[in-house]
DODO-825825 format. One record per residue (C-alpha): residue in one letter; x, y, z. Coordinates in nm, 4 decimals. Example, Ala and Ser with C-alpha at 12.3 -4.5 7.8 and 13.67 -1.06 7.14 Angstrom:
% DODO-825825
+------+----------+----------+----------+
! type !     east !    north !       up !
+------+----------+----------+----------+
!    A !   1.2300 !  -0.4500 !   0.7800 !
!    S !   1.3670 !  -0.1060 !   0.7140 !
+------+----------+----------+----------+
% end
This chain:
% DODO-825825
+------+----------+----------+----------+
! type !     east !    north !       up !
+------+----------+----------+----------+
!    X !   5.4681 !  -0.2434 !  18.4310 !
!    X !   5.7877 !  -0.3181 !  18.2390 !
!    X !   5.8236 !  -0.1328 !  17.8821 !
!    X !   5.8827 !  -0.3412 !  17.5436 !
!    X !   6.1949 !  -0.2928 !  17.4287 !
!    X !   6.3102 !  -0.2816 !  17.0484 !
!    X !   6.6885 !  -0.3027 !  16.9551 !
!    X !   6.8176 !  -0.0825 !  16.6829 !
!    X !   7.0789 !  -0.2880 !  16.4962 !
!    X !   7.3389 !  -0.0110 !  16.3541 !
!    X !   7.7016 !   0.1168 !  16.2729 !
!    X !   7.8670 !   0.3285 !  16.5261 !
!    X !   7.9651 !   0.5281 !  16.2198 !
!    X !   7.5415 !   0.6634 !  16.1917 !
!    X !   7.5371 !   0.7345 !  16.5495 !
!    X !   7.3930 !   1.0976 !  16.4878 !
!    X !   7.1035 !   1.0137 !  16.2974 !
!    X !   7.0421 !   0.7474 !  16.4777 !
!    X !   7.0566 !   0.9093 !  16.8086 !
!    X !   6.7873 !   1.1912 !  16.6547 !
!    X !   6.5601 !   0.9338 !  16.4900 !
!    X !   6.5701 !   0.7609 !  16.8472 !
!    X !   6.4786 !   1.1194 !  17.0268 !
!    X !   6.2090 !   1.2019 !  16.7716 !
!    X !   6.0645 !   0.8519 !  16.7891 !
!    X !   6.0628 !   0.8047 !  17.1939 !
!    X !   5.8826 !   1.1656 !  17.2000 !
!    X !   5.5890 !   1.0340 !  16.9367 !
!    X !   5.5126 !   0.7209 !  17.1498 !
!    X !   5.5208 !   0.9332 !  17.4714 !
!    X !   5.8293 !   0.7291 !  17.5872 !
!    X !   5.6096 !   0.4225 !  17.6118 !
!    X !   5.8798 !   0.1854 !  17.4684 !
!    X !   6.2397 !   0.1324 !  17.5201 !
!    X !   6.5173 !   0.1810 !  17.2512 !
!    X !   6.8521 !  -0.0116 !  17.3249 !
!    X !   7.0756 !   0.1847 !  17.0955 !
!    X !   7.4659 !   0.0873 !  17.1825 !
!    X !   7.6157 !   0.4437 !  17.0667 !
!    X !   7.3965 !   0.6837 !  17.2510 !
!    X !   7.5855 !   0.6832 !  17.5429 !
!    X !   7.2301 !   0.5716 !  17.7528 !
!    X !   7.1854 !   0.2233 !  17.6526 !
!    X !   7.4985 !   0.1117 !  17.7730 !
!    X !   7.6095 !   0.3292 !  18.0983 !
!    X !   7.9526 !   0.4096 !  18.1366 !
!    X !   8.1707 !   0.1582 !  18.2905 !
!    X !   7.9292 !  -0.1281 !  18.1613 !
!    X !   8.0618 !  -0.4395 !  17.9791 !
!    X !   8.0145 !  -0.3550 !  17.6088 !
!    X !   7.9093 !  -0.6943 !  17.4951 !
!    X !   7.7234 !  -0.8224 !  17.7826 !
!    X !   7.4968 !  -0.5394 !  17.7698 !
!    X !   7.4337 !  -0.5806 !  17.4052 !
!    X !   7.3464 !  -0.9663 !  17.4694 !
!    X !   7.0958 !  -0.8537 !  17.7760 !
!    X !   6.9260 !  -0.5966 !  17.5326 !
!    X !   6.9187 !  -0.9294 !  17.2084 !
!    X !   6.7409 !  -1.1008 !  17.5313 !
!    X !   6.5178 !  -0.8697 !  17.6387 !
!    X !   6.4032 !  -0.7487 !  17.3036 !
!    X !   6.0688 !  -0.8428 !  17.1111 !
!    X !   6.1558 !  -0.6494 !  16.7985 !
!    X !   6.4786 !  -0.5313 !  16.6140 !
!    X !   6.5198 !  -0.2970 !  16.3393 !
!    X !   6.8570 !  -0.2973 !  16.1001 !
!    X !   6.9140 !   0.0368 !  15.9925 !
!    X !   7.1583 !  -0.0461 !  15.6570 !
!    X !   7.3648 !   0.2963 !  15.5127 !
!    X !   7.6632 !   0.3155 !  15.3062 !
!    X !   7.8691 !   0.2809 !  15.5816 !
!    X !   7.6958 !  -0.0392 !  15.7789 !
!    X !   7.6344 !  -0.1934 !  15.4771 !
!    X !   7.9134 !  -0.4252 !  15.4877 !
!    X !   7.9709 !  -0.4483 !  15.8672 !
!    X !   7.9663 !  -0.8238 !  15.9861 !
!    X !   7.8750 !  -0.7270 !  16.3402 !
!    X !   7.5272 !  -0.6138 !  16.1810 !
!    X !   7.4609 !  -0.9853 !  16.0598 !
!    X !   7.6205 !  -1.1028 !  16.3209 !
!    X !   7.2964 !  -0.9219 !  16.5776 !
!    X !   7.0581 !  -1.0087 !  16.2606 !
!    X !   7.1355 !  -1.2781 !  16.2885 !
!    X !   7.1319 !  -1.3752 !  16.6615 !
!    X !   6.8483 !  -1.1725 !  16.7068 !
!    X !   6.6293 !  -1.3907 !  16.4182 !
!    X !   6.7769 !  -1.7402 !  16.5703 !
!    X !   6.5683 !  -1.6192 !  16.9144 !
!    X !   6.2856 !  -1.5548 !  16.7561 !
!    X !   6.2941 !  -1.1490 !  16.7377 !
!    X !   6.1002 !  -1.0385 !  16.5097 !
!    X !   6.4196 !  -0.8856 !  16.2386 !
!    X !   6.3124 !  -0.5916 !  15.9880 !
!    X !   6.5676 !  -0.4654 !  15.7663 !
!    X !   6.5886 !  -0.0755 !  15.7066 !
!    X !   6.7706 !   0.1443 !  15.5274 !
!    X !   6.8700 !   0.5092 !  15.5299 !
!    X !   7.0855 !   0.7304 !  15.3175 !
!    X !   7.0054 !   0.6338 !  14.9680 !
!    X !   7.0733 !   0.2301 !  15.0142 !
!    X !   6.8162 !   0.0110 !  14.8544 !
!    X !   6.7183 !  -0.3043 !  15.0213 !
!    X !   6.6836 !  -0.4659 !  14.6554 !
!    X !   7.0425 !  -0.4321 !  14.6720 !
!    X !   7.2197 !  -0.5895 !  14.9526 !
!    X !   7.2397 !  -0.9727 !  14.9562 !
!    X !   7.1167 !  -1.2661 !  15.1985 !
!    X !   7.0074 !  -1.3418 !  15.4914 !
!    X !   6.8912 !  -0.9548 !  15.5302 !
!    X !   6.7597 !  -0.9103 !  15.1644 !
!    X !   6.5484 !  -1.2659 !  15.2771 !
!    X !   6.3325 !  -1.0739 !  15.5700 !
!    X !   6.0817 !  -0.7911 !  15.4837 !
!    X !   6.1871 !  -0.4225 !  15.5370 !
!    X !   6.1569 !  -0.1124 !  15.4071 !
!    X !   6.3719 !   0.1801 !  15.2428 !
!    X !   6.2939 !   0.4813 !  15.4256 !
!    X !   6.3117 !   0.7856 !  15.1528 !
!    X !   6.0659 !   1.0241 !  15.2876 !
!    X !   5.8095 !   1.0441 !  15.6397 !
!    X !   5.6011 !   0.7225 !  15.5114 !
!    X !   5.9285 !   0.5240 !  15.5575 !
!    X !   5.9513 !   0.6798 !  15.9149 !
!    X !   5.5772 !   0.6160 !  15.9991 !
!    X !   5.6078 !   0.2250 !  15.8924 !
!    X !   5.8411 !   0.1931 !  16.1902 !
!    X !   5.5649 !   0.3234 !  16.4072 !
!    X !   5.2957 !   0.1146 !  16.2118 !
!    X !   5.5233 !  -0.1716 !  16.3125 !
!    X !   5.5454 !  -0.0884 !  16.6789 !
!    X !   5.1649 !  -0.0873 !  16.7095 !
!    X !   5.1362 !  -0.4582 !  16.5020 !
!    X !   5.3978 !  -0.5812 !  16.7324 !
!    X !   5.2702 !  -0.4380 !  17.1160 !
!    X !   4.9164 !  -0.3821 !  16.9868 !
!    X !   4.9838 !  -0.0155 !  17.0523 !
!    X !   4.8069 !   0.2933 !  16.8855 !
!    X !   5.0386 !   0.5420 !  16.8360 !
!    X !   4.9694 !   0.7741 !  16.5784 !
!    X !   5.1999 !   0.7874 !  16.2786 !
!    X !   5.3017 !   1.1332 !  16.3264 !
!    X !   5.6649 !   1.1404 !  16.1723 !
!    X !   5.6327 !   1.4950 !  15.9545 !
!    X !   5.8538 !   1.5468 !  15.5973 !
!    X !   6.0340 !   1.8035 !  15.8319 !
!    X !   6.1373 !   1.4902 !  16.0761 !
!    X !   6.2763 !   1.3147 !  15.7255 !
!    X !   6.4480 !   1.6280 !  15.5888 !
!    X !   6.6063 !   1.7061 !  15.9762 !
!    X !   6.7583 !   1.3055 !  15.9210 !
!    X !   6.8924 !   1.3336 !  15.6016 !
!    X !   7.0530 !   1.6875 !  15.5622 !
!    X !   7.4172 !   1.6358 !  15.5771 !
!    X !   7.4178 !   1.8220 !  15.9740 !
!    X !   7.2271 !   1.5545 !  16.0992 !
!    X !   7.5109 !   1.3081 !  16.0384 !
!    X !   7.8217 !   1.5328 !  15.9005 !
!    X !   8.0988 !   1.3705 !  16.1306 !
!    X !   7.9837 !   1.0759 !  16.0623 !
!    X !   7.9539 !   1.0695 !  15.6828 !
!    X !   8.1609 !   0.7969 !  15.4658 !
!    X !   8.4181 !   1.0114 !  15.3928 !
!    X !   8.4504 !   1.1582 !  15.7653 !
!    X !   8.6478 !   1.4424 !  15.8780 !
!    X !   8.8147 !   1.5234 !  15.5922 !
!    X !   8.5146 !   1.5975 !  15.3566 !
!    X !   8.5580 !   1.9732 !  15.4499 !
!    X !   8.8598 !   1.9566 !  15.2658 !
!    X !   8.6421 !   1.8493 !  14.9289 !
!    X !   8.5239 !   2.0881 !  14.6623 !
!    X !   8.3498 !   1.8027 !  14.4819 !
!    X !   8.3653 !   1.4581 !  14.3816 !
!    X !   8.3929 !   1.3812 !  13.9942 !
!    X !   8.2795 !   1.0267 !  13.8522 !
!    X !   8.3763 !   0.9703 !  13.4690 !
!    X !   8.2731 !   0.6848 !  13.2348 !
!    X !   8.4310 !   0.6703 !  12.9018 !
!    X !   8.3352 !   0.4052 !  12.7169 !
!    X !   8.0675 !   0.2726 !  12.3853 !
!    X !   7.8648 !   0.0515 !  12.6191 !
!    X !   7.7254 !   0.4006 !  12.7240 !
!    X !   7.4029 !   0.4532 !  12.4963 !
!    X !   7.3815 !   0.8193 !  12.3142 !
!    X !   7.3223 !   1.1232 !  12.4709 !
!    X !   6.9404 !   1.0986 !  12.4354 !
!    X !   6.8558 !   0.7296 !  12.5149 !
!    X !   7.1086 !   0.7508 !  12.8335 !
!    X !   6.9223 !   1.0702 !  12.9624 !
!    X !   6.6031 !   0.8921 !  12.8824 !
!    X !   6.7403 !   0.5739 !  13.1342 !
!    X !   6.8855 !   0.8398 !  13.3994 !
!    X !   6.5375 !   0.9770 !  13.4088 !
!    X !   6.3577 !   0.6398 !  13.4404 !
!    X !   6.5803 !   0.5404 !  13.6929 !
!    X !   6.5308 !   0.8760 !  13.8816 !
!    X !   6.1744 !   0.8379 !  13.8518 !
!    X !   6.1572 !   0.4584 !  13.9971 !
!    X !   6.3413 !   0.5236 !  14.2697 !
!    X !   6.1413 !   0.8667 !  14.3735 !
!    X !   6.4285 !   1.1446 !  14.3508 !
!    X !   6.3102 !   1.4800 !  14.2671 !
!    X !   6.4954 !   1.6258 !  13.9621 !
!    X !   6.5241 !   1.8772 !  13.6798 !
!    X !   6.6530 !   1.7768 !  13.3294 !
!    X !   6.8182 !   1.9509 !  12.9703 !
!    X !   6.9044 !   1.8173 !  12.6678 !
!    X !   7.2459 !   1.7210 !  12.8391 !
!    X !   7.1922 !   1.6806 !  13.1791 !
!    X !   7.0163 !   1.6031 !  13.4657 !
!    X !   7.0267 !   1.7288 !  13.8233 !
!    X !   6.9257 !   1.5692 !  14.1680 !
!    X !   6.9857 !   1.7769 !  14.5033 !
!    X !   7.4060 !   1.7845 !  14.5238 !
!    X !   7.4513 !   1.5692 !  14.2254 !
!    X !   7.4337 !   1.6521 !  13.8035 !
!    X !   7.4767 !   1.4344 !  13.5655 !
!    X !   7.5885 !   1.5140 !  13.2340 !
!    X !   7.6070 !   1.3310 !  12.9032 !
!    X !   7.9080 !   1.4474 !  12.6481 !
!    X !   8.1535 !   1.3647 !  12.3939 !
!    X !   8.5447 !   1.3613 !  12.4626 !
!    X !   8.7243 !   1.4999 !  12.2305 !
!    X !   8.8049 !   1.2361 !  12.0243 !
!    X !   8.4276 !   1.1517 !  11.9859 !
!    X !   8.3738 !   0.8795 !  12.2694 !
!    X !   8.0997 !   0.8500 !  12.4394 !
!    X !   8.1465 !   0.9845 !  12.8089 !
!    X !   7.9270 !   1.0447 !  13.1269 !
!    X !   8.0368 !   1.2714 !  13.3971 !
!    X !   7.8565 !   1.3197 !  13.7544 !
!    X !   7.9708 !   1.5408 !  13.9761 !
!    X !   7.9380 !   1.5253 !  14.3621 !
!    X !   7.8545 !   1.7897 !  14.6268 !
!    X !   8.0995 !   1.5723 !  14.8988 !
!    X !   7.8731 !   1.6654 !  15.1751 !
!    X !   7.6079 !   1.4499 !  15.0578 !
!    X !   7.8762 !   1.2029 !  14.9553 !
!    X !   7.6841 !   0.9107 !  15.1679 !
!    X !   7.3349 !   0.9677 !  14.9959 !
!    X !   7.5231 !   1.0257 !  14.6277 !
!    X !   7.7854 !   0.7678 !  14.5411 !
!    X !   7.5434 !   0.4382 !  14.6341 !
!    X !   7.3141 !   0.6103 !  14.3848 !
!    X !   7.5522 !   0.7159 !  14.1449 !
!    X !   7.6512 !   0.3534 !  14.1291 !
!    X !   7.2807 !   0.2699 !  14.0676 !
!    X !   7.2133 !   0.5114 !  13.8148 !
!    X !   7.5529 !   0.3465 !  13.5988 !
!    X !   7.4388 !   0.0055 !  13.6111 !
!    X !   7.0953 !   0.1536 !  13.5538 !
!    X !   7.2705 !   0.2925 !  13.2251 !
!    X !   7.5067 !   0.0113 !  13.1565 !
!    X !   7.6013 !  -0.3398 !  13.3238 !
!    X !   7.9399 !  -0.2922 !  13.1878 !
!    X !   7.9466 !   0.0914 !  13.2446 !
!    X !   8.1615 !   0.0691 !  13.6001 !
!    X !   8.4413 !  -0.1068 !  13.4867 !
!    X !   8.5383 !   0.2253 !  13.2598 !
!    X !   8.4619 !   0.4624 !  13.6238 !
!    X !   8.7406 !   0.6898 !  13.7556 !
!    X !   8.6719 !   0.8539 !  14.0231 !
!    X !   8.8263 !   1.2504 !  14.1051 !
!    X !   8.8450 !   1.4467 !  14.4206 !
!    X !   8.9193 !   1.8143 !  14.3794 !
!    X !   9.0135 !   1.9782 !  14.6773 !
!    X !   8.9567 !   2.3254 !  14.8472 !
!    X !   9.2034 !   2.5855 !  14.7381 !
!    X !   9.3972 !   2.5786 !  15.0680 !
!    X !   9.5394 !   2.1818 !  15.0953 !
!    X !   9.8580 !   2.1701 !  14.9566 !
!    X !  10.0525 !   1.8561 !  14.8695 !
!    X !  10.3927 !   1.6978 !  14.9348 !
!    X !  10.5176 !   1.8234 !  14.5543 !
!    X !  10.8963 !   1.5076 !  14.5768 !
!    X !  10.7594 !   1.2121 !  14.5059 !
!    X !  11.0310 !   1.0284 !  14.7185 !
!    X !  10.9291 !   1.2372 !  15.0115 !
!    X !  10.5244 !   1.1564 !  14.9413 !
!    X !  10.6445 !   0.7894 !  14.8735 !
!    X !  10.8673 !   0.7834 !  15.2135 !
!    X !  10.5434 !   0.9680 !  15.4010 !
!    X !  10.3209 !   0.6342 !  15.2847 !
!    X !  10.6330 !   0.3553 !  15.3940 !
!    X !  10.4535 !   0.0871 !  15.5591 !
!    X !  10.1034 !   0.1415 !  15.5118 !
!    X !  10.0224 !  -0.0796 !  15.2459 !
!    X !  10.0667 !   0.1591 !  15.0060 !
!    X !  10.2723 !  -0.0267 !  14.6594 !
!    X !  10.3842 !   0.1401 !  14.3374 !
!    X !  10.1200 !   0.0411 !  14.0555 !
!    X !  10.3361 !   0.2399 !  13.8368 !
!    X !  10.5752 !   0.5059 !  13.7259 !
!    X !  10.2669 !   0.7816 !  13.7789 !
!    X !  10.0209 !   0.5740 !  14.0246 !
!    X !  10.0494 !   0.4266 !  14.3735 !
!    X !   9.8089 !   0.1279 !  14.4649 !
!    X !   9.6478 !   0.0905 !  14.8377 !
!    X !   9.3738 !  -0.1891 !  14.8515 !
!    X !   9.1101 !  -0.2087 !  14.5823 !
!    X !   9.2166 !   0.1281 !  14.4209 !
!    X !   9.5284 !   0.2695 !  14.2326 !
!    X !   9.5569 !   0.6898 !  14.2428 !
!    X !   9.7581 !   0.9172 !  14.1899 !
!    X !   9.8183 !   1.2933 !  14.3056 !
!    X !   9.8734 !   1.6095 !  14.1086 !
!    X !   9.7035 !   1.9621 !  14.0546 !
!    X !   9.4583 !   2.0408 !  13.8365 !
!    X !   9.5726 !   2.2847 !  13.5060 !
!    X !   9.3744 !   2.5103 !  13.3161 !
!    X !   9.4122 !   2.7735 !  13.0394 !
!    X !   9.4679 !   3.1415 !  13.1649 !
!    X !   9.3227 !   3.4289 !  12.9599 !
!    X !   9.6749 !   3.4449 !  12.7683 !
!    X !   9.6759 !   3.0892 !  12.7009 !
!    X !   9.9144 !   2.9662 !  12.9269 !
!    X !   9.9077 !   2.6985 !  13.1651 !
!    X !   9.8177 !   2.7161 !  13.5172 !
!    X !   9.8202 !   2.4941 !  13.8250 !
!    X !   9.4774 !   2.4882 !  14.0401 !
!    X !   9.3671 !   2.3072 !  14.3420 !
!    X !   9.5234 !   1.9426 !  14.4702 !
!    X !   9.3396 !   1.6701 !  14.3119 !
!    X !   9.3686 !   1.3067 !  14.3727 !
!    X !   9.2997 !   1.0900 !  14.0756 !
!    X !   9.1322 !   0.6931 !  14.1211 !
!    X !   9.1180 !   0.3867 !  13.9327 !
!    X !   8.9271 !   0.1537 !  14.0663 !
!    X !   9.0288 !  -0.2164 !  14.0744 !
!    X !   8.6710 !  -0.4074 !  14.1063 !
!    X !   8.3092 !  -0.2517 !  13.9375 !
!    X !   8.1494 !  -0.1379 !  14.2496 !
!    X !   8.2789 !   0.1903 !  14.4904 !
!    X !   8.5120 !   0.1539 !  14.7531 !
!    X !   8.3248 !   0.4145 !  14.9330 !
!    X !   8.4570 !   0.2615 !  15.3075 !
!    X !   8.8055 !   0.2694 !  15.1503 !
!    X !   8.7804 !   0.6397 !  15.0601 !
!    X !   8.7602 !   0.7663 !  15.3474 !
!    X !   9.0757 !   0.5405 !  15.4825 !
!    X !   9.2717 !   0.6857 !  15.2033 !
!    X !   9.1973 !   1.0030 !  15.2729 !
!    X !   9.2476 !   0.9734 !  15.6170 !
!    X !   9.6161 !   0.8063 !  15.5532 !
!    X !   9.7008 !   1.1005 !  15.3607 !
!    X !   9.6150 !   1.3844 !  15.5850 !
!    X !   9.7224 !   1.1520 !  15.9102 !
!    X !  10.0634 !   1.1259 !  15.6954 !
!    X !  10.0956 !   1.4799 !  15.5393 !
!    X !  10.0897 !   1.4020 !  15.2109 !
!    X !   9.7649 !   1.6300 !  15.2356 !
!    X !   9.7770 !   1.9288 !  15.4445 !
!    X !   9.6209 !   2.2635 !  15.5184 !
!    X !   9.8148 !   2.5541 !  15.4294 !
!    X !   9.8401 !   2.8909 !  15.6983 !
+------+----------+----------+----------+
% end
């Protein structure tokens, strides 16, 4: 008797997880169903036509799920097997993983009805599914040790948005300056609210508030604006910035086109210190001058330097490499990022000192 097959619809970026959520599922239905997943190196044998096994899998295939994360949220190809997959009557769900929230991405996928997995009850609707669609009976055995083993940062490190190079990150900084950010109280009031809708568990102060890798923190610069800071453990980068974006529109509409973005670095990457030689490294790689002090590359202008704090004697001292961003449109590049910082290690602009 042949075995139903259902076609997971993903980036080859998410691989990892995918590959484990495709182990862990195949093992609670006893193996009873196929998965056709195009990056696990089983679906597609090596030596096969790429493509043409994709289309036999879209043919053979009574159900597909779209797994949407930071980093497949804007790949074509995924509409492009929605798509294809809904026009033969496949029945399409939308899904998605890593802190993306279907109520945010746009048509045709926001029209069909999916889910947001955030804990073991998002992993058990998949199986819930299965059993609708085959009029199987599968219990739905997915444990909050299955979800925590998918979304620790192991489970999908090399694949993460900003790839190899986010062992070379201390932390990410996000910074809004500017009045359309409400006072201290009312915006930690909104950050908790928002927290709360969306399920996150979290501590609060007075000041601040803290999510697993991520604190945000209400303050005053010194010339008395308004200013809200949220830092970024980089190896939860993928989960973070999508909801760091959330939680400033959350706050304010208007609140991302103030956001600057910081990497620090780790204390050993060094940086090309002549401009003309960091300038001549980037020739040709669509990298302009936006300025005197900044360089532009796509939707972001940036600029590299070290940071400088105050010794004990009051002088002035250089610290780690950190690269500065403005960005050019109100939403994250968070795809660019990791090009950029890929182009500048690839380049050695940024490099690893002995």
């Amino acid at each position: 008797m042949t075995k139903p097959t259902i076609f997971f619809s993903h980036s080859s970026h998410d691989r990892k997880i995918l590959t484990k959520l495709k182990e862990l599922f195949v093992a609670k239905t006893g193996g009873s169903i196929d998965i056709f997943l195009s990056s696990d190196g089983e679906s597609i044998p090596f030596g096969k036509n790429w493509v043409h096994s994709v289309e036999q899998a879209l043919n053979t295939a009574k159900a597909m799920f779209v797994f949407i994360t930071p980093t497949s949220i804007r790949s074509s190809w995924l509409y492009f097997e929605s798509g294809y997959a809904y026009s033969k009557g496949i029945s399409v769900v939308p899904v998605s993983l890593l802190g993306v929230d279907l109520s945010t991405i746009s048509p045709p996928l926001s029209l069909l009805q999916g889910f947001n997995i955030t804990s073991e009850e998002g992993l058990n609707n998949i199986i819930s599914l299965v059993n609708d669609e085959f009029r199987h009976s599968h219990g739905e055995s997915f444990t909050a040790e299955d979800f925590q083993a998918l979304a620790a940062p192991s489970s999908h490190h090399s694949d993460i948005q900003l790839g190899e190079h986010t062992t070379a990150l201390d932390q990410l900084v996000l910074y809004v300056q500017s009045d359309s950010i409400p006072e201290e109280a009312h915006a930690l009031e909104l950050i908790r609210a928002f927290l709360t809708a969306e399920g996150h568990d979290f501590v609060t102060s007075s000041t601040e508030a803290e999510v697993m890798g991520i604190k945000f923190r209400h303050h005053k610069t010194g010339d008395g604006q308004r200013c809200l800071t949220i830092n970024i453990d980089p190896y939860v980068s993928d989960i973070a910035l999508p909801l760091a974006e959330r939680a400033i529109r959350a706050i304010s509409a208007d609140a991302l086109k103030a956001l600057k973005l910081r990497l620090d670095f780790v204390k050993n990457v060094a940086l090309i210190q002549d401009r003309y030689k960091l300038t001549g490294r980037l020739y040709g790689a669509s990298v302009t001058f936006a300025d005197s002090n900044r360089l532009r590359y796509k939707e972001v202008e940036f600029s590299l330097s070290r940071l400088r704090h105050a010794t004990s004697s009051g002088a002035t001292a250089l610290g780690s490499v950190t690269l500065g961003i403005d960005l050019l449109a109100d939403e994250l590049p968070t795809g660019m990022l990791r090009q950029l910082l890929d182009l500048l290690f690839d380049r050695g602009v940024l490099f690893f000192e002995q």
